[in-house]
C-alpha positions as CSV (number, residue, x, y, z in Angstrom):
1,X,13.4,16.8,6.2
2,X,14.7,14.2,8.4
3,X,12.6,11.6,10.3
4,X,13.0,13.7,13.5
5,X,11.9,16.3,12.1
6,X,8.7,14.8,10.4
7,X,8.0,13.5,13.1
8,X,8.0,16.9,15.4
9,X,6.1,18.2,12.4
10,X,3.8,15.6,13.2
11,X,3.7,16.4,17.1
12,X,2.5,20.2,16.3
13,X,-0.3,19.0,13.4
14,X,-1.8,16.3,16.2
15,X,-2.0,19.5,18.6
16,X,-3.0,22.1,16.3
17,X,-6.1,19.6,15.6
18,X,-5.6,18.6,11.7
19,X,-7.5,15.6,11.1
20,X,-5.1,14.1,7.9
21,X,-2.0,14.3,6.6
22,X,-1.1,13.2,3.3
23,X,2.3,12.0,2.3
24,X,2.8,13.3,-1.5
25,X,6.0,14.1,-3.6
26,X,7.7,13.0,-5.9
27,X,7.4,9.9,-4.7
28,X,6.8,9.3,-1.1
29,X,7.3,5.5,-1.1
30,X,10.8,6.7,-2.6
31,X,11.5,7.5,1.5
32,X,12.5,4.3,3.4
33,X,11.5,6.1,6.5
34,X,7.8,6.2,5.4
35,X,5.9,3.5,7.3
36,X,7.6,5.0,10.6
37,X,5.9,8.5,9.6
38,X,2.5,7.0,8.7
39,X,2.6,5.2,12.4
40,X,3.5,7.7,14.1
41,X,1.3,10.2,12.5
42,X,-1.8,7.2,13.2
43,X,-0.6,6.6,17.0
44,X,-1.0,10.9,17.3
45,X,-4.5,10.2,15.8
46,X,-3.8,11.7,12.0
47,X,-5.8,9.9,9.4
48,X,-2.9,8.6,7.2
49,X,-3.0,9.0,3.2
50,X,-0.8,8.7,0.6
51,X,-0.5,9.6,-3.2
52,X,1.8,7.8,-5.1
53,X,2.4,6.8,-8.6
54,X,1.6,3.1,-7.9
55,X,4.8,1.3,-9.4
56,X,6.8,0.8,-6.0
57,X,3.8,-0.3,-4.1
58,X,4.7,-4.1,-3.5
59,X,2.9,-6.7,-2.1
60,X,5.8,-6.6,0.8
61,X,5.1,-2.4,1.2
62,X,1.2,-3.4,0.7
63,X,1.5,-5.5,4.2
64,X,3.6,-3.0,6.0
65,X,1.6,0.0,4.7
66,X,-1.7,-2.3,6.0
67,X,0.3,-2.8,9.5
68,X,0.9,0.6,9.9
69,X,-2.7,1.4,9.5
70,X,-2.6,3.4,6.6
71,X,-6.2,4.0,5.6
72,X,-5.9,5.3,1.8
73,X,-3.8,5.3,-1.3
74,X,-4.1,7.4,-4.1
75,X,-2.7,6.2,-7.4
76,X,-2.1,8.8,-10.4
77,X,-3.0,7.6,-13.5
78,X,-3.2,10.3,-16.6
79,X,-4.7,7.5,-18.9
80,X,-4.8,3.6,-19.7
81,X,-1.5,1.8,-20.8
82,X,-0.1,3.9,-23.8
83,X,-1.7,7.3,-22.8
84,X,-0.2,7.2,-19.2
85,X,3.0,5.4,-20.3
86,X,3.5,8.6,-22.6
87,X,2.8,11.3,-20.2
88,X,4.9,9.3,-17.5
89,X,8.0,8.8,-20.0
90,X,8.5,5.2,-19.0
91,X,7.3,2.1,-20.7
92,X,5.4,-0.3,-18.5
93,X,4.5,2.3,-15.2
94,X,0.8,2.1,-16.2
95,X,0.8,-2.3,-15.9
96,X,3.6,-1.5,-12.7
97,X,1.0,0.7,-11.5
98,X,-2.6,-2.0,-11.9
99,X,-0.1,-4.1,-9.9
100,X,0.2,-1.9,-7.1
101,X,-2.8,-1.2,-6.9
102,X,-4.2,-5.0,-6.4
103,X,-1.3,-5.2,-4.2
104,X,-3.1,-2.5,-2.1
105,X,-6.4,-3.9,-2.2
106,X,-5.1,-7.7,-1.3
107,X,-4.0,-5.9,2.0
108,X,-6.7,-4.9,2.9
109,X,-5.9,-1.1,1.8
110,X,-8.7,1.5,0.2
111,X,-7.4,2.7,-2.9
112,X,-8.7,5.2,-6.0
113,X,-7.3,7.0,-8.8
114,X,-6.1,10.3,-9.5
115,X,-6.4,11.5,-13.0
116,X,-5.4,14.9,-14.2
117,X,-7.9,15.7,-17.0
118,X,-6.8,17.7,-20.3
119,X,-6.8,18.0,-24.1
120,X,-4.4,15.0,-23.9
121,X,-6.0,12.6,-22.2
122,X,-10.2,13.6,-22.4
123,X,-10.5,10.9,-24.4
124,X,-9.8,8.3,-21.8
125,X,-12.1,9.3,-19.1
126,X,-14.7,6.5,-20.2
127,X,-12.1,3.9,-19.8
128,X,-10.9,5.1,-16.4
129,X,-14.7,4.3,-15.4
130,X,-14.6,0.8,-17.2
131,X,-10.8,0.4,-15.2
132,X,-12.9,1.2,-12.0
133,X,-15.5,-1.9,-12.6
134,X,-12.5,-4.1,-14.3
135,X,-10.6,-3.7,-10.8
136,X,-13.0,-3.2,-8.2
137,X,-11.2,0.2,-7.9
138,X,-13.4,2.0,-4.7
139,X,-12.6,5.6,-5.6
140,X,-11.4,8.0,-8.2
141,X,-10.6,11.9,-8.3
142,X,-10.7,13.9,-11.3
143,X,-8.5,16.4,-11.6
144,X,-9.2,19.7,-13.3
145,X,-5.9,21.4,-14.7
146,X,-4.0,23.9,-12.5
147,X,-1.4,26.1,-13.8
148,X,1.6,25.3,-11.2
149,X,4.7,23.5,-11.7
150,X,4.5,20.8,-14.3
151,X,0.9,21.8,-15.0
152,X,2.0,25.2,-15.9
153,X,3.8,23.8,-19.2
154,X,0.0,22.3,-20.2
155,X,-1.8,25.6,-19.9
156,X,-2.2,25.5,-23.4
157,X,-3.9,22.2,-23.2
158,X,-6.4,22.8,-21.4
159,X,-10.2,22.3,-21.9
160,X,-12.3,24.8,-23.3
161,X,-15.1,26.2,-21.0
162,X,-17.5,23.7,-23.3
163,X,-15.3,20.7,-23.4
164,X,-15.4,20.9,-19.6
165,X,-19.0,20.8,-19.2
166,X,-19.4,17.9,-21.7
167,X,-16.8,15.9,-19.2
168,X,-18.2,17.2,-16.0
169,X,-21.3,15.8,-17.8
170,X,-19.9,12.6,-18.9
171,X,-18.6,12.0,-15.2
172,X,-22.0,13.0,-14.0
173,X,-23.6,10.2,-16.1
174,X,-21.1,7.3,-15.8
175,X,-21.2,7.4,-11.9
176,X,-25.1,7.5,-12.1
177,X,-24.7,4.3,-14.0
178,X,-21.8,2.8,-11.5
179,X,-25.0,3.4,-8.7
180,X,-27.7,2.6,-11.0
181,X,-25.7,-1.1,-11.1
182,X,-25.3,-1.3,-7.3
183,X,-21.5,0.1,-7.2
184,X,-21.1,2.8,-5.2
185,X,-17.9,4.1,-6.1
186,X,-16.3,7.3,-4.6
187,X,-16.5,9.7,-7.7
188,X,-14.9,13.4,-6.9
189,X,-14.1,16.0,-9.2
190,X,-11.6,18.3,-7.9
191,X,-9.6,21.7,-8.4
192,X,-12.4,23.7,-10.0
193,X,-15.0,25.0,-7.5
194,X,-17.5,26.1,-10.4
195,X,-18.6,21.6,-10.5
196,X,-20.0,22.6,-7.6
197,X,-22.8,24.7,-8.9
198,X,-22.8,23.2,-11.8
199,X,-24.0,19.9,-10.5
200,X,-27.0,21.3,-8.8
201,X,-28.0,23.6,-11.3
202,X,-28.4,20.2,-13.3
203,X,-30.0,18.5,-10.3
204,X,-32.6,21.4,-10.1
205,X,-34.0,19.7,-13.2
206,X,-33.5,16.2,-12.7
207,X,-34.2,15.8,-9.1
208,X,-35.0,19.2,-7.2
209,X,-35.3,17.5,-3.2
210,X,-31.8,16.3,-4.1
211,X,-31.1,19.3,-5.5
212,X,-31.7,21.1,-2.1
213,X,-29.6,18.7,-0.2
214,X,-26.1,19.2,-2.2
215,X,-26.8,23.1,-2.0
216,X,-26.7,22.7,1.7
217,X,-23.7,20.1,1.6
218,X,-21.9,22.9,-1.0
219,X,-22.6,25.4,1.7
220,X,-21.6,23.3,4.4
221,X,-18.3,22.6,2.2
222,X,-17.4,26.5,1.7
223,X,-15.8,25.9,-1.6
224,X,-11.9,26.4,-2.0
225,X,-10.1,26.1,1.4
226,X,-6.1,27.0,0.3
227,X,-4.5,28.9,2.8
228,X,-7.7,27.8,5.4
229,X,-8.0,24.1,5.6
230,X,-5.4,22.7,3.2
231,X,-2.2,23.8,3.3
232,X,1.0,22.3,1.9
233,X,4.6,21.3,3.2
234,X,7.0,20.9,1.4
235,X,10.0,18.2,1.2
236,X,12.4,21.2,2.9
237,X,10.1,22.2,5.6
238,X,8.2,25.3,4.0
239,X,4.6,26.1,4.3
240,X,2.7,26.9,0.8
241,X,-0.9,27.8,0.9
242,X,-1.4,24.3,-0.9
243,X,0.5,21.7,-3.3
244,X,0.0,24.1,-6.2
245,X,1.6,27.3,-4.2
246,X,5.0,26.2,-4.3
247,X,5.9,29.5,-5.4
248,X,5.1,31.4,-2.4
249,X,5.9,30.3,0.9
250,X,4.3,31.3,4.4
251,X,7.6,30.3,6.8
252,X,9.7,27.6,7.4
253,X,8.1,24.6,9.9
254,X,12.6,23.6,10.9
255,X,12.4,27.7,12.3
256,X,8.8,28.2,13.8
257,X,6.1,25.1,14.2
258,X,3.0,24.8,11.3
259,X,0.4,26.1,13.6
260,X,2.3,29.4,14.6
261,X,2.9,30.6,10.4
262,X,-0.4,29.2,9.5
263,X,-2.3,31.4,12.5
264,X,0.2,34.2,11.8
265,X,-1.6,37.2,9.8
266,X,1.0,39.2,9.2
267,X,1.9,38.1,5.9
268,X,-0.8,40.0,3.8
269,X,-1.6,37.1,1.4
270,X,-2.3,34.7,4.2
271,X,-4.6,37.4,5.7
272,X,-6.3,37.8,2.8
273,X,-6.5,34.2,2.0
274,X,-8.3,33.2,5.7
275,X,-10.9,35.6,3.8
276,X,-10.7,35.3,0.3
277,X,-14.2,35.6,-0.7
278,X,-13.9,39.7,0.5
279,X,-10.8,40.1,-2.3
280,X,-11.5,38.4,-5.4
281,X,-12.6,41.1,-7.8
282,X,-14.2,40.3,-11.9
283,X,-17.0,38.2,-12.3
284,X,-16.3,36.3,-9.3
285,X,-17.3,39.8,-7.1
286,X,-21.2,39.4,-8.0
287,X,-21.3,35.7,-8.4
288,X,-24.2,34.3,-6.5
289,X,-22.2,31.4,-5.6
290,X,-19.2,33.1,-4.1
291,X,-20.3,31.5,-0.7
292,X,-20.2,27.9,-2.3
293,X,-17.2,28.4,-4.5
294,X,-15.2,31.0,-2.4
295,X,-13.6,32.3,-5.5
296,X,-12.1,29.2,-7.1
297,X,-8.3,28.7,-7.7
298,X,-6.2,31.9,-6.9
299,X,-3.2,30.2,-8.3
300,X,-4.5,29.9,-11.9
301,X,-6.1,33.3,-12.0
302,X,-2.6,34.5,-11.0
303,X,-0.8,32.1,-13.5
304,X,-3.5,33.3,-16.4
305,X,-3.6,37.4,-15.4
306,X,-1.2,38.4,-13.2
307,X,-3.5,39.0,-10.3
308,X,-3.9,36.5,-7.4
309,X,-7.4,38.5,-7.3
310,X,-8.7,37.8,-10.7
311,X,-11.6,35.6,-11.5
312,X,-10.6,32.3,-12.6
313,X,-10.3,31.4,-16.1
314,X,-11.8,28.2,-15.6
315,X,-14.9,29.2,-14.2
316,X,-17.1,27.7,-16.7
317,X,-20.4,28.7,-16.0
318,X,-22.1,31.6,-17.9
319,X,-23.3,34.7,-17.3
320,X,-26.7,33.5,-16.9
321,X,-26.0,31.1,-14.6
322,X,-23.8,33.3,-11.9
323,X,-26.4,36.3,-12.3
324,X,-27.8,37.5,-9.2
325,X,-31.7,36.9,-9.5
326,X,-32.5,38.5,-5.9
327,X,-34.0,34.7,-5.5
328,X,-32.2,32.8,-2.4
329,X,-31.5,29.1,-3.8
């Protein structure tokens, strides 16, 4: 997409209300026309984000970035130097990549990881916490593995429902530590709806008044939002449900504006995804925390079954613990 068109892109988003945009590829720094995006989408009053691989950001790109009011960049690591070096392809990214990221954070710029976990990497999620300390590093996102695009080629990699609860554990007890120490570092998990649950069935025995308050928050939060409050657009203008539906496309934003495909029901799968939690079928069905998960990733039940309505294959928590009791939480 040109810059004219970016920025009408931009003009409909600011209208149809969407509070961020976030500038993804590829590589977004790769487009010379990015600080005039991220200023214009700012002067409409769109939060500006970006997610980047960390190598091009300059201390130069840092100040203009920092001009321009960006307010966040998000740098994808899969590992420390040798780890992420090898899953990138290219000597030297990860050391390109620390230096990008003080770049950032000399301007003035939040930054935090991004880290895709899997049977490759698992290993280094303990020194991606000891990275955070090292570099004063304000946020990180961990990734759990979705089978789209590249990700696709790692299905077999990754975790096993138990190896997923020891690292959703492991995170659980190293950012306990990060707050226990007075840092209070931004620690997300991400792309697997069931950490949700899973965190405040634990809290239910550690702590239940804090318990109660992330059940509300969850419940506030309504679980996964493809197709509802995240959507995706792509580099040629068309709309996916999110990053991961690349597959399936909803319209084209160069022949009708983002707001009119994204409102438009006539596609069933968009109809179906404003209400998902009516359409997933399996386990999911009778899951007492379909109103805090909403049914998880569609994309990797469909990658894993054949069925966009499946339960998800990374739903990790038992029986036991998705079992209707008849007892409101």
């Amino acid at each position: 997409m040109s810059t004219g068109e970016g920025k009408a892109l931009i003009d409909d988003l600011a209208r149809f209300g969407v509070p961020v945009i976030l500038f993804s590829g590829g590589e977004p720094v790769l487009r010379e026309d990015l600080p005039e995006l991220i200023d214009y989408a700012v002067k409409k009053g769109i939060r500006a984000v970006i997610s980047t691989n960390g190598t091009l950001i300059t201390r130069e790109k840092a100040r203009i970035f920092s001009q321009f009011s960006l307010s966040y960049i998000g740098v994808s690591l899969d590992g420390l130097s040798r780890v992420n070096d090898a899953f990138r392809g290219v000597e030297g990214a990860f050391a390109r990549a620390i230096e990008g990221i003080r770049n950032a954070r000399e301007a003035g710029i939040k930054v935090g990881l991004r880290f895709t976990i899997n049977r490759r990497n698992i290993d280094e999620v303990p020194k991606i916490f000891d990275l955070i300390e090292e570099e004063n590093i304000q946020r990180v996102c961990f990734y759990h593995l979705v089978y789209a695009g590249r990700g696709s080629k790692l299905m077999e990699e990754d975790l096993s429902h138990e190896e997923t609860r020891r690292v959703v554990d492991l995170i659980m007890d190293r950012t306990r530590m990060l707050f226990d120490r007075g840092r209070p570092v931004e620690v997300l998990t991400v792309d697997n709806h069931a950490d949700g649950p899973y965190l405040y069935l634990r809290l239910v025995k550690e702590d239940p008044k804090r318990a109660a308050e992330v059940l509300e928050l969850l419940r506030m939060n309504e679980g996964n939002s493809s197709g509802v409050g995240i959507g995706c657009i792509d580099e040629k203008g068309n709309v996916h449900a999110d990053q991961f539906w690349r597959h399936y496309g909803f319209g084209n934003v160069r022949e009708r504006p983002f707001s009119a495909i994204w409102t438009d029901l006539s596609d069933p799968v968009m109809a179906r995804l404003k209400e998902k939690k009516k359409h997933v079928h399996g386990r999911c069905a009778t899951c007492r925390w379909l109103d805090v998960c909403a049914g998880n990733f569609r994309v990797r039940a469909e990658a894993a079954t054949g069925d966009l309505w499946a339960h998800d294959p990374q739903c990790y928590l038992t029986e036991e613990e998705i079992k209707d009791t008849g007892i409101r939480d």
